[in-house]
N, C-alpha and C positions, 0 to 999 in steps of 0.2 A: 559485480557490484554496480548498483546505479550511482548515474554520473546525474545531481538537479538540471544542471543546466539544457543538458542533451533532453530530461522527462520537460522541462517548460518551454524547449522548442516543438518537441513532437504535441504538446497538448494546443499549441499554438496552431500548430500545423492541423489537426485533427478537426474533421466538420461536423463532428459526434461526442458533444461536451459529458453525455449522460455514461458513452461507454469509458471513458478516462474517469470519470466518478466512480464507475462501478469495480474499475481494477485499483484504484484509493482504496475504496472501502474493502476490499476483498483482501487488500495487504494490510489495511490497518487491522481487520478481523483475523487473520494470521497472527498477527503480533502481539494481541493481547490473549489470542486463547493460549497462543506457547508461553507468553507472562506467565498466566495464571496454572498454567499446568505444571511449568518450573517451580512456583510459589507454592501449591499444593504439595510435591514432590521434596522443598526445603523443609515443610513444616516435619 
């Protein structure tokens, strides 16, 4: 499990704001396709 505080030191610490956007968006896009896949699966 992630820990916030430990992801907003390391993005603090990182010289590469675009590759921490890009692992955001890669787990927020994980997380809505398994939503929607679970959601398709309850109907």
């Amino acid at each position: 499990m992630f820990r916030p505080l430990d992801l907003r030191r390391e993005s603090r610490k990182s010289k590469n704001p675009r590759q921490h956007m890009k692992a955001g968006v890669l787990a927020w896009g994980s997380l809505t396709l398994t939503y929607f896949l679970t959601g398709d699966r309850n109907i």
